[in-house]
C-alpha positions as CSV (number, residue, x, y, z in Angstrom):
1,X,0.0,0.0,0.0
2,X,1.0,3.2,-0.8
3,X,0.5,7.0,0.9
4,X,0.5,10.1,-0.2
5,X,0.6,12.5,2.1
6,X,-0.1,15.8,1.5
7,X,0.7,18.8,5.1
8,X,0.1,22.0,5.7
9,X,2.6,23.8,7.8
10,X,1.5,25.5,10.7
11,X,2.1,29.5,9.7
12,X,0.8,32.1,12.3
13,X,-1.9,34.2,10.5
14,X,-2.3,31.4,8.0
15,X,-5.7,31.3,6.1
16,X,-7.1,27.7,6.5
17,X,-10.8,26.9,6.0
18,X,-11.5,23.4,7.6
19,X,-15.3,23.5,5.8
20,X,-14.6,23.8,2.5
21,X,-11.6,21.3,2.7
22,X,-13.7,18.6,4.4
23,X,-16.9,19.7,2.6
24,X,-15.3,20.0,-0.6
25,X,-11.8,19.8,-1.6
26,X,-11.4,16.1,-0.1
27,X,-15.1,14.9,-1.5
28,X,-13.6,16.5,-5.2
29,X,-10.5,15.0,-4.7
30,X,-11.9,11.6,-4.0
31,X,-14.5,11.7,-6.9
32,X,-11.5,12.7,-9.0
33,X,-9.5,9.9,-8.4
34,X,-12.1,6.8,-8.4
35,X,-11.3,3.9,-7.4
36,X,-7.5,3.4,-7.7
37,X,-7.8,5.6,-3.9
38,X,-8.1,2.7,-1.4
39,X,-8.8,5.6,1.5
40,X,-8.5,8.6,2.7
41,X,-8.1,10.5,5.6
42,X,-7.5,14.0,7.3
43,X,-5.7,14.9,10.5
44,X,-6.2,18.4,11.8
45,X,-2.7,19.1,14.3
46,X,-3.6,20.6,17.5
47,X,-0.9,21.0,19.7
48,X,3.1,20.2,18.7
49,X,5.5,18.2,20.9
50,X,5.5,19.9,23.6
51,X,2.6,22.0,25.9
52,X,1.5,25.1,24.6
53,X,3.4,25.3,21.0
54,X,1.4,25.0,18.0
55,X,1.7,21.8,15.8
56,X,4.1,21.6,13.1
57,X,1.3,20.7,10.6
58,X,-2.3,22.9,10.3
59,X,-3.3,19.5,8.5
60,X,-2.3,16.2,7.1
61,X,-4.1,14.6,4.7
62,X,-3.7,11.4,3.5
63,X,-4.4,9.2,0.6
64,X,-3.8,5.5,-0.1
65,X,-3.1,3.6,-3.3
66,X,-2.3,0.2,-4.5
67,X,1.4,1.6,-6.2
68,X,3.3,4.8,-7.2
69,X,1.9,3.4,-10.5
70,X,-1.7,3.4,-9.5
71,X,-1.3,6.8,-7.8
72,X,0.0,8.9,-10.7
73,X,-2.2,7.6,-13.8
74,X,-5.4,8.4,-11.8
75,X,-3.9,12.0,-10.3
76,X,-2.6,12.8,-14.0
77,X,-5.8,14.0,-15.5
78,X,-6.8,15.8,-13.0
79,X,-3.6,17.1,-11.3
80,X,-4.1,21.1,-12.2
81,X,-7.6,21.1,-10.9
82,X,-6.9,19.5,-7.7
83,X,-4.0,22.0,-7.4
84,X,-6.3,25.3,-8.4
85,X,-8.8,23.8,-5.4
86,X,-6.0,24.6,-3.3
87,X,-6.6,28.4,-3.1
88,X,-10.2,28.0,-2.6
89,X,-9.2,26.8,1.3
90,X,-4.9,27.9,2.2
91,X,-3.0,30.2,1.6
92,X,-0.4,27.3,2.8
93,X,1.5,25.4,0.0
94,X,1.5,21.7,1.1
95,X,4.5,19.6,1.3
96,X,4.2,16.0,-0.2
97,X,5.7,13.1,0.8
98,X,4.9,9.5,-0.9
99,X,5.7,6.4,1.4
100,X,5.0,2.7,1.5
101,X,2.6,1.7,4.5
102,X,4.9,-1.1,6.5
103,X,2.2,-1.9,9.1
104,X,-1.5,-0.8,8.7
């Protein structure tokens, strides 16, 4: 199984709007994608590593594929869309990291 992960670092004064992501941007980018995504999920960070500090991420979303392979020909067609979505919710520009699931 593969994940792509896709988190927003935490920025003071940073425009994040939780509705429209969960409302919109993940039902979009799910319909998007069909059925090579296995699941998805969303994490919103609340407090970082230690009392009182903010978390290092606003949000981490999550998506899970069969393979790299899998992942990439379904995101292709539709990879500038899901990208313009961005602005409708952040200011924030996401970092990506891909990784193989070990235990899950």
């Amino acid at each position: 199984m593969i994940k792509a992960s896709l988190m927003y670092p935490y920025a003071e004064g940073a425009r994040f709007d939780f509705e429209y992501y969960t409302d919109k941007h993940l039902p979009f980018v799910k319909a998007s994608l069909g059925p090579a995504l296995k699941g998805l999920t969303a994490e919103k960070g609340l407090v970082g590593g230690t009392p009182d500090t903010p978390p290092p991420f606003i949000v981490c979303g999550h998506l899970y594929f069969e393979s790299v392979e899998a992942m990439q020909e379904a995101y292709a067609p539709h990879a500038a869309a899901i990208r313009a979505d961005i602005r409708n919710f952040t200011d924030l520009e996401p970092v990506m990291m891909i990784s193989d699931v070990l235990i899950g």
